[in-house]
C-alpha positions as CSV (number, residue, x, y, z in Angstrom):
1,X,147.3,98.4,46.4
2,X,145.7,101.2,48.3
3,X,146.5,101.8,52.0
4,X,144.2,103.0,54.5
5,X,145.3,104.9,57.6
6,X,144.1,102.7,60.8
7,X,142.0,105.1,62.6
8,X,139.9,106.4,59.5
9,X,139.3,102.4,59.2
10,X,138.3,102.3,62.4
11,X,136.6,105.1,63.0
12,X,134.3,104.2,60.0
13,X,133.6,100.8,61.7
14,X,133.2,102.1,65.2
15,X,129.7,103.5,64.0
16,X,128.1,99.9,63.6
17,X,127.2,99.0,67.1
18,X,128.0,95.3,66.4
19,X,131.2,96.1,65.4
20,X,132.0,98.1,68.2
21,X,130.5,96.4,70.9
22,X,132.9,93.2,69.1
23,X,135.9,95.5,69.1
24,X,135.5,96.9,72.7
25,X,135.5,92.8,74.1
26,X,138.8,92.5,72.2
27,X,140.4,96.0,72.4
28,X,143.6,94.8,74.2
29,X,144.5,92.5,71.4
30,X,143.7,95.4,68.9
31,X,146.4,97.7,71.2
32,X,149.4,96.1,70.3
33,X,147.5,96.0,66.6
34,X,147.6,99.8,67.2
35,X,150.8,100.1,68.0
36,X,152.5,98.8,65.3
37,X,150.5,100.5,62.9
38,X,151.3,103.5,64.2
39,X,155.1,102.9,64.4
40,X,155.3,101.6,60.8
41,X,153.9,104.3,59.6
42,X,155.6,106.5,61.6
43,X,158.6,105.6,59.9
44,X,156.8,105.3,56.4
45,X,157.4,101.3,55.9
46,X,154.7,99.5,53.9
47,X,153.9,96.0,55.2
48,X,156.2,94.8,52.9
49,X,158.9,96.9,53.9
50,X,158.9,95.7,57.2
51,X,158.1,92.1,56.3
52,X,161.7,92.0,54.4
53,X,163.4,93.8,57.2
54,X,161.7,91.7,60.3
55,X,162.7,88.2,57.7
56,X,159.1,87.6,57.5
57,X,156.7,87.6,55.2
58,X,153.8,90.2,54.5
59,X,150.9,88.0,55.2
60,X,152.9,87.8,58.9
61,X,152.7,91.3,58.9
62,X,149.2,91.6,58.1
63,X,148.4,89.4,60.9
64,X,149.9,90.6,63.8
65,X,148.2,94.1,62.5
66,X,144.9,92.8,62.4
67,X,144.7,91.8,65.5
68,X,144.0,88.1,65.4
69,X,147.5,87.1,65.5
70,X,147.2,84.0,67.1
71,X,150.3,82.5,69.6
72,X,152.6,85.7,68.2
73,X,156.0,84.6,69.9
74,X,158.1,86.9,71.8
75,X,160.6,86.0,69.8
76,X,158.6,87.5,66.7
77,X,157.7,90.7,68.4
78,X,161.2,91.3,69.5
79,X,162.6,91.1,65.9
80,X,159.3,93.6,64.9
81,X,160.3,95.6,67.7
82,X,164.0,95.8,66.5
83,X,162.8,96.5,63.0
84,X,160.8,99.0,64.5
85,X,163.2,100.5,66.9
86,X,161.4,99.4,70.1
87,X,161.0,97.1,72.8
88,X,158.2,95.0,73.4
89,X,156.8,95.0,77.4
90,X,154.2,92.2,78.3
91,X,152.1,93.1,81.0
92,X,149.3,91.7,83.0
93,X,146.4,93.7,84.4
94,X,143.0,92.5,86.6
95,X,140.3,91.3,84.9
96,X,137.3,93.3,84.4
C-alpha cells in the first residue's frame, strides 16, 4: 500500500474551493489529525506500527488521522500519546 505524506495530500486538495472552504469549518478537528501524522512519521511508524503498539487496531488509527474520529476518548489519546512519546492537552478557545 502506498503512503502519501499529509501535506502533499492536502495541499493538492486545498486547491478545490469546496474542499477548502469544508476543511477551514473543520480545521481544529484536522489539528490533532495533523499532529499525529506528523509525530508518526516522525518516528517512521506505519499506521500499523502504531496500531500494534497503541493495542489497537489500524482502522482506529486511520480514524483518528482523518479527522472524523468521532467521541476519541482521552483514554485513547493518552495511550497514542504514550506510543507516541507525548502528552495529550485539551484546550478550549472562544468561538469565532
Amino acid at each position: 500500500m502506498k503512503e502519501y505524506k499529509f501535506e502533499d495530500l492536502l495541499k493538492s486538495e486545498m486547491r478545490d474551493d469546496r474542499f477548502r472552504k469544508e476543511y477551514e469549518q473543520l480545521e481544529g478537528e484536522f489539528y490533532l489529525a495533523e499532529e499525529v501524522i506528523k509525530l508518526r512519521q516522525e518516528q517512521n511508524l506505519s499506521q500499523s506500527d502504531l496500531a500494534k503498539i497503541v493495542g489497537t487496531s489500524q482502522p482506529a488509527i486511520a480514524r483518528l488521522e482523518s479527522g472524523k474520529y468521532q467521541n476519541v476518548s482521552m483514554s485513547f489519546l493518552r495511550k497514542v500519546g504514550k506510543a507516541l512519546n507525548v502528552i495529550p492537552e485539551v484546550h478550549f478557545r472562544k468561538a469565532e
